[in-house]
C-alpha positions, 0 to 999 in steps of 0.5 A, a space after each residue: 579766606 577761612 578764618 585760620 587765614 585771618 587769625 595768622 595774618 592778624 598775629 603776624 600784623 601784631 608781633 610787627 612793630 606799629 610804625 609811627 605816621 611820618 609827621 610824627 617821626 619828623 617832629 620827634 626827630 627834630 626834637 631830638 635834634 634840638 635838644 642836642 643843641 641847646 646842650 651844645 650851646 649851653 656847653 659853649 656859653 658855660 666855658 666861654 663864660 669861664 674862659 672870660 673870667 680867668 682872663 679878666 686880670 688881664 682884659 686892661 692891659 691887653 687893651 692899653 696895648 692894643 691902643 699903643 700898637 694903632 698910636 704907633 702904627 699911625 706915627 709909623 705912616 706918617 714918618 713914612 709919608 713925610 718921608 716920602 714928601 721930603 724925598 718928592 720935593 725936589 722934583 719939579 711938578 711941570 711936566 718937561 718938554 719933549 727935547 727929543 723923539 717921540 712916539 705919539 699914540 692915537 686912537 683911530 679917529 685921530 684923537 691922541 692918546 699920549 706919547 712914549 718918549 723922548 727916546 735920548 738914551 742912545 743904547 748899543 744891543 751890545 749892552 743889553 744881555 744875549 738872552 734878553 736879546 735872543 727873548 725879544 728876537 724870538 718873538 719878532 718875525 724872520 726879517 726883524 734885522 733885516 728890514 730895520 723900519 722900526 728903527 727909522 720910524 722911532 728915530 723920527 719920531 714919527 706916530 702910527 695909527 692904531 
């Protein structure tokens, strides 16, 4: 190269502007950065600091209220499970004999699950709804009034593997 060469790409290597390394851009910015928030946080503290002091007058009464409102809403529970035991108390605690068919449910080891019943309540499909009848109908198979084994199953009060 001559030296008009060199001496043009020296001048235009000087009027670009010098970049920094890296690591020196990440910590100026990171100082940046932090300085913004310390400031935020100085900020927060000062206002709740004085959000703090205009509401001093009223720090006790706000506490004797709140103690007020958890004495009350114990008193409510207990007015409500006392309630509750006065109403219980007239049911019986033994479990009452099965009088009239059942269903027994077992597992398939022949271990018993539990039992659905007694069916005493003799109901018509005339007092049950239409729709809920179409809805439960909808669901069954085509033969669902023709072959009638549910209702002799359950009359019995036979049980079923499942």
């Amino acid at each position: 190269m001559s030296g008009a060469e060199q001496e043009v790409r020296r001048s235009e290597k000087e009027d670009q502007p010098s970049a920094k390394p890296l690591p020196e851009q990440w910590r100026d910015a990171c100082t940046q950065i932090m300085g913004g928030i310390r400031q935020l946080l100085t900020a927060i503290v000062a206002e709740g600091a004085r959000l703090m002091r205009r509401l001093a007058p009223f720090g006790r009464p706000i506490l004797t209220l709140s103690k007020v409102a958890a004495i009350v809403v114990v008193l409510m529970l207990l007015a409500l499970a006392s309630a509750m035991l006065w109403v219980l108390s007239e049911v019986s605690l033994e479990k009452a004999g099965i009088d009239g068919p059942s269903v027994l449910v077992e597992a398939a080891d022949g271990q018993p699950l539990g039992r659905v019943g007694p069916f005493v309540d003799a109901v018509r499909r005339q007092d049950f709804p239409d729709l809920l009848v179409g809805a439960v109908t909808s669901i069954e198979d085509r033969r669902f009034y023709s072959h009638r084994a549910w209702i002799r199953e359950a009359s019995r009060g036979r049980h079923t593997r499942i």
